[in-house]
C-alpha positions in Angstrom: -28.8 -13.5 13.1 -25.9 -12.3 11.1 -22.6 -12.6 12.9 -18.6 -12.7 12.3 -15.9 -13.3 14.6 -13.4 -11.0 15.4 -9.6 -11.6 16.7 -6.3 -10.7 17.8 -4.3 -9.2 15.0 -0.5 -8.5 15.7 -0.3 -4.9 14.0 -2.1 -2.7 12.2 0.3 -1.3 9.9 0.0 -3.8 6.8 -2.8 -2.9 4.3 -4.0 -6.7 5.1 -4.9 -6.1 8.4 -6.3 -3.0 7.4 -8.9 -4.6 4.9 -9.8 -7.1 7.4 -10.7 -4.5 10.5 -12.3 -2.2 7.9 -14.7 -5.5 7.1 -14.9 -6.0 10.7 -16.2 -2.5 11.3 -18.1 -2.9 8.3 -20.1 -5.8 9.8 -20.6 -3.8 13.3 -21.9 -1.0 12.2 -24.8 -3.0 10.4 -26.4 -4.8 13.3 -23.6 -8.1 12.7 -22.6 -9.6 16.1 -19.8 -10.5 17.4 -19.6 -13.2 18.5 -15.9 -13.7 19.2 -13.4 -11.9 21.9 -13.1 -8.6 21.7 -10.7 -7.3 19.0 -7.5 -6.5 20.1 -3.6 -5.9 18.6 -1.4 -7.9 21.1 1.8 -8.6 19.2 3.2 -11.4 21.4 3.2 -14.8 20.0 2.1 -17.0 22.6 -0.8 -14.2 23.5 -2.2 -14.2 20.3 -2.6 -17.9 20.2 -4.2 -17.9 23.4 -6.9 -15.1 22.4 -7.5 -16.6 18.9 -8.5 -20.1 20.8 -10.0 -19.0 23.4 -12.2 -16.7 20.6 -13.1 -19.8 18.6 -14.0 -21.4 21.5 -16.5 -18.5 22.3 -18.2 -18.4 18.9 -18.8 -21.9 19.0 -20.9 -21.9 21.9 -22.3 -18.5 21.1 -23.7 -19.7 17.6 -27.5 -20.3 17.2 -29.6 -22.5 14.8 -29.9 -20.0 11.9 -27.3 -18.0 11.9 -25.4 -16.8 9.1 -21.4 -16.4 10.0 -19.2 -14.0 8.1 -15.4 -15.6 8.1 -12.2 -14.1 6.4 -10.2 -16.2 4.7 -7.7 -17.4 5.1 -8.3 -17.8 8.7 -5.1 -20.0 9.1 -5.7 -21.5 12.6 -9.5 -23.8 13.3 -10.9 -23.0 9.9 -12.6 -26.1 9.2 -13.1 -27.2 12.8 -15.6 -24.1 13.3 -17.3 -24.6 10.0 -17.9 -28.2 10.6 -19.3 -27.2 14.3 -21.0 -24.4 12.5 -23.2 -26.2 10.2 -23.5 -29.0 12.7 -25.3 -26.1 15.0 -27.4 -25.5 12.1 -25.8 -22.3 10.6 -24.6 -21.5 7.8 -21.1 -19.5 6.7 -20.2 -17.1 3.9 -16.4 -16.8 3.6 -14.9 -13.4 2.7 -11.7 -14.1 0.1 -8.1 -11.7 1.3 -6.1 -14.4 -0.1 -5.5 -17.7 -1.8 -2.6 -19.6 -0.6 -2.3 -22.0 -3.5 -0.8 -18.6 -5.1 1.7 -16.6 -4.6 2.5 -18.4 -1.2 2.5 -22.2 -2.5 0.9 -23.6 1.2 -1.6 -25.1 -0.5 -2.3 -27.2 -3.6 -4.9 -26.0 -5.9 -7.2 -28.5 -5.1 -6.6 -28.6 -1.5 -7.5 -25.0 -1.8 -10.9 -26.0 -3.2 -11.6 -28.6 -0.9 -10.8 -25.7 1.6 -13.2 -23.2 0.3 -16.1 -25.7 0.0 -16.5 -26.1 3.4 -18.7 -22.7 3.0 -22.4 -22.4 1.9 -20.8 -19.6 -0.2 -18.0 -17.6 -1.2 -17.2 -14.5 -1.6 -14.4 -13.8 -4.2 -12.5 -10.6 -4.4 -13.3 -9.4 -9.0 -14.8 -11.4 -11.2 -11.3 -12.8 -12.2 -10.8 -14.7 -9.3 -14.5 -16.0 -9.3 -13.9 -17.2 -12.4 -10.9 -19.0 -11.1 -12.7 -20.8 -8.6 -15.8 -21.6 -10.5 -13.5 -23.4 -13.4 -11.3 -25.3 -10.4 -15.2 -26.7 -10.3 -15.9 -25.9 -6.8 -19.4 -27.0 -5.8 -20.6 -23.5 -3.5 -21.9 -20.5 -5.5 -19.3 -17.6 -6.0 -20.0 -13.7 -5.6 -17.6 -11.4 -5.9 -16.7 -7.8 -4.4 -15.2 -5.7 -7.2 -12.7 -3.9 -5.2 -11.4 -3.2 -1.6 -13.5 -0.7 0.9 -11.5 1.9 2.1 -12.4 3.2 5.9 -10.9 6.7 6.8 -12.4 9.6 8.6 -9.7 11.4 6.3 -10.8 12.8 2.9 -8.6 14.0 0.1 -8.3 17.4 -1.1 -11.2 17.9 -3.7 -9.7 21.7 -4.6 -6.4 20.1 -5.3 -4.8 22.2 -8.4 -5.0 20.2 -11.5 -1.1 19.2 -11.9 0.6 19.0 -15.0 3.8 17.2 -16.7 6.2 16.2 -15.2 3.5 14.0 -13.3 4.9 12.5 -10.2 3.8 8.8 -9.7 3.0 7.5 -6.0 4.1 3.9 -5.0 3.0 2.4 -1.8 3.5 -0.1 0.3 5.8 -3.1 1.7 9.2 -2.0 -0.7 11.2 -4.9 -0.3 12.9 -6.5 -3.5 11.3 -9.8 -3.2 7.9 -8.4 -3.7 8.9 -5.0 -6.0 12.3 -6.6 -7.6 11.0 -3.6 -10.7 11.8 -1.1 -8.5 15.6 -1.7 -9.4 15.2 -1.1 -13.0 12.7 0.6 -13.1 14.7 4.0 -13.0 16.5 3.5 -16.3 13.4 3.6 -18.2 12.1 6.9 -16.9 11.4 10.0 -18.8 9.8 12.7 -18.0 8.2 11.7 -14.4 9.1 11.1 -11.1 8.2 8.6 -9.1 7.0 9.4 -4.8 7.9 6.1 -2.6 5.4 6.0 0.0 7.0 2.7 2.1 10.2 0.9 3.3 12.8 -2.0 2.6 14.0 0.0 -0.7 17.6 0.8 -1.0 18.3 4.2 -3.2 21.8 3.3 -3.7 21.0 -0.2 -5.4 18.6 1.3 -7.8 19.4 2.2 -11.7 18.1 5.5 -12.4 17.9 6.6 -8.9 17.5 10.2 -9.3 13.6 10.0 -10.5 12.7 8.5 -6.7 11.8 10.4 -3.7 11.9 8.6 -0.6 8.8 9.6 1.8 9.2 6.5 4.0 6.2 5.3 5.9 3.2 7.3 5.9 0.0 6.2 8.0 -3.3 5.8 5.9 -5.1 8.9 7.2 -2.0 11.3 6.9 -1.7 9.7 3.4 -5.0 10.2 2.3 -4.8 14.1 3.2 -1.2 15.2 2.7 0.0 12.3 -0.3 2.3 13.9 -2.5 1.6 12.7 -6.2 -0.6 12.8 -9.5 -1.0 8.7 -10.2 -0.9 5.7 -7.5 0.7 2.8 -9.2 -0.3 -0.9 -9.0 2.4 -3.3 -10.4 4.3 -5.9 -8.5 6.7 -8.5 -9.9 10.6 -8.5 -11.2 10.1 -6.8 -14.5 9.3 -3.3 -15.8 7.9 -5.0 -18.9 5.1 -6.9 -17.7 4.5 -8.2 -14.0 6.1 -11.6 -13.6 7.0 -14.1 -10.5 4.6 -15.4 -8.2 3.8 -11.8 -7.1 2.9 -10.1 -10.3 1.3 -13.4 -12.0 -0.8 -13.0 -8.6 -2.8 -9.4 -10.1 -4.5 -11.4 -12.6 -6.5 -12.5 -9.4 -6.0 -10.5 -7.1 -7.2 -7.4 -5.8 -4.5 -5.0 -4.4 -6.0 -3.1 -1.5 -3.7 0.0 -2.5 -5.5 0.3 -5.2 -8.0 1.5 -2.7 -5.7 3.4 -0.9 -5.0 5.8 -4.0 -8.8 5.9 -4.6 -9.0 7.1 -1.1 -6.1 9.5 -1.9 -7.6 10.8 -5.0 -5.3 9.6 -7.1 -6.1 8.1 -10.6 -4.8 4.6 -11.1 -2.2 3.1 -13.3 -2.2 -0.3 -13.5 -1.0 -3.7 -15.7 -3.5 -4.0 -18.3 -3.5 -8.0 -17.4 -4.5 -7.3 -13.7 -7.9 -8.5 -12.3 -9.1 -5.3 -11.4 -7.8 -3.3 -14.9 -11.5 -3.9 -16.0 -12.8 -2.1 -12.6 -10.2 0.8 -13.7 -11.4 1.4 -17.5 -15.2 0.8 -17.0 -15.0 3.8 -14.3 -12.3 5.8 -15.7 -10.2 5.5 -12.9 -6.9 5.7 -14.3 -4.8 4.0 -17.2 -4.2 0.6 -17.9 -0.3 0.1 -19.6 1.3 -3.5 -20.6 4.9 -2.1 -19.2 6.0 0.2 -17.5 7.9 2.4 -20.4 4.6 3.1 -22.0 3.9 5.8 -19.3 6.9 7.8 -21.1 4.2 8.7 -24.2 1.0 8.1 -22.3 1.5 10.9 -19.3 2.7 13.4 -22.2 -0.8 12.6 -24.3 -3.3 13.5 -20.9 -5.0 16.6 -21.8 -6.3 18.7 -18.5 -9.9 17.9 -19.4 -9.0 14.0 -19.6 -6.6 14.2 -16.1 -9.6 16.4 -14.4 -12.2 13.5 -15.6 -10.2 10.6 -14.1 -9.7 12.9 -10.8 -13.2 13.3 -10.4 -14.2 10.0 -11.1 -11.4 9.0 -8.8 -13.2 11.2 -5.7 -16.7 9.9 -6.5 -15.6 6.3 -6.0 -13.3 7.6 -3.5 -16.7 8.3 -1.7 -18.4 5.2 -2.4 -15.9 2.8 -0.8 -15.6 5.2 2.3 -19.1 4.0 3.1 -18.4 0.1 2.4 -20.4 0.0 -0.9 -19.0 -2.8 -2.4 -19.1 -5.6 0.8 -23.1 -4.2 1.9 -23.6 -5.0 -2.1 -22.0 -8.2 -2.1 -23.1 -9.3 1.3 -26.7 -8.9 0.5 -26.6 -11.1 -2.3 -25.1 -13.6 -0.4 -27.5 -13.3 2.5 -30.4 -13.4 -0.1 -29.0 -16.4 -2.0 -29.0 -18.5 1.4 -31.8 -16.9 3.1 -33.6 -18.1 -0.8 -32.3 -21.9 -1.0 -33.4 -22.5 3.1 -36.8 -21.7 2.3 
């Protein structure tokens, strides 16, 4: 049997919650059990510890000789007490990558972060990028990879939407808070000829050098987004610089895969992304978008897109829009890893 184990999460606002219900949904909808509590978005402190235990404790007695068990990691509380009762039931457990903490967040050492990830039969990294990453630390389980986020929404984008032209406007979404999108500050000084929608909050207008090229649209939920998003491009670039993306945050796209590049997908919005980010090779294989090295290139590159060129990377945008609407990418990449274990038990 094919299971996962659901939990309490403490909002559903952040995009990283949002991936991690989607996979959950994902999971239900083809035959996975659950065999955790009950999902549910208590916010208290004290509650969600007592849910999250008391759902552990569930699963462990609810798993069976032979089952495969589909974890999200990091799950930060229990994660290598259920996989050492897991495989000491007999099962065995495939580990779904949101995020490394040796990273961007510094909890872990690199190699306590291997250790960490071995305790799985196998793994399931984000792009190829950060499977390479973990296959050179040497870890010992075989590495898959998903290729980009899936996006659940009942809401679809506007396929009729008139083909814009310049000046472009350029959405940005998500947390806006300096530590994470320090850019933002400078970012205005090097704009001409576009303007830039911020989709988001923590930004402060007044603090920011050419302020007059940002609109503030404040928080939008996903489905409102996805139907009514005001913009031509979805940008991906995190960091302190408008040259290249810097700090622990934009070091962190070379591995990483940004689920708001999803999100514009969803939108129907053609990506632009750092050329050194993990998932630039995802962008430019499909023609999703463009790939820049910093930020002032976008000054000749939107002024070169022909109609023809902007109405290909739309419609290529809405076909894979499509694709990850359905959960493509995790059925593909949790079939291999089913295969691969259901293979090397035999």
């Amino acid at each position: 049997m094919k299971c996962y184990l659901s939990r309490n999460y403490k909002g559903v606002s952040s995009s990283g919650y949002k991936a991690k219900t989607d996979m959950e949904d994902l999971m239900a909808g083809w035959g996975f059990r659950n065999i955790g509590l009950k999902r549910t978005f208590y916010p208290h402190v004290i509650v969600s510890f007592v849910l999250t235990l008391f759902g552990v404790l569930k699963a462990l007695v609810c798993l069976r000789k032979g089952d495969i068990l589909f974890l999200q990691y990091p799950l930060k509380k229990y994660f290598s007490f259920i996989c050492n009762v897991a495989h000491f039931k007999g099962c065995k457990i495939v580990i779904l990558i949101h995020d490394l903490g040796s990273f961007r967040r510094k909890k872990l050492s690199v190699s306590q972060e291997i250790k960490r990830l071995e305790h799985a039969d196998y793994i399931i990294a984000t792009n190829p990028a950060m499977q390479q990453w973990i296959k050179d630390r040497h870890c010992q389980m075989p590495v898959g990879h998903l290729g980009v986020w899936d996006y659940l929404s009942v809401a679809r984008p506007d396929a009729h939407k008139e083909l814009p032209s310049p000046p472009y406007q350029i959405v940005y979404a998500g947390a806006l808070s300096r530590r994470k999108n320090a850019f933002l500050y400078s970012w205005g000084e090097k704009i001409e000829g576009y303007s830039v929608n911020l989709y988001g909050s923590g930004f402060f207008l007044e603090e920011a050098k050419g302020r007059e090229h940002f609109r503030i649209k404040g928080f939008v939920q996903s489905d409102t987004l996805i139907e009514s998003v005001e913009g031509d491009f979805g940008l991906v670039w995190d960091g302190d610089s408008v040259e290249t993306c810097c700090g622990d945050f934009g070091e962190y796209l070379q591995f990483n895969t940004p689920h708001k590049t999803s999100l514009y997908i969803r939108c129907g919005l053609p990506v632009i992304i750092w050329e050194r980010a993990a998932l630039a090779p995802f962008v430019q294989s499909n023609r999703l978008g463009l790939c820049i090295g910093k930020l002032e290139d976008l000054n000749r590159l939107l002024l070169s897109i022909t109609v023809e060129e902007y109405r290909e990377m739309r419609n290529n945008v809405l076909r894979m829009s499509d694709r990850i609407s359905k959960g493509f990418y995790f059925k593909q990449a949790a079939e291999k890893a089913i295969a691969f274990l259901q293979t090397t038990n035999q």
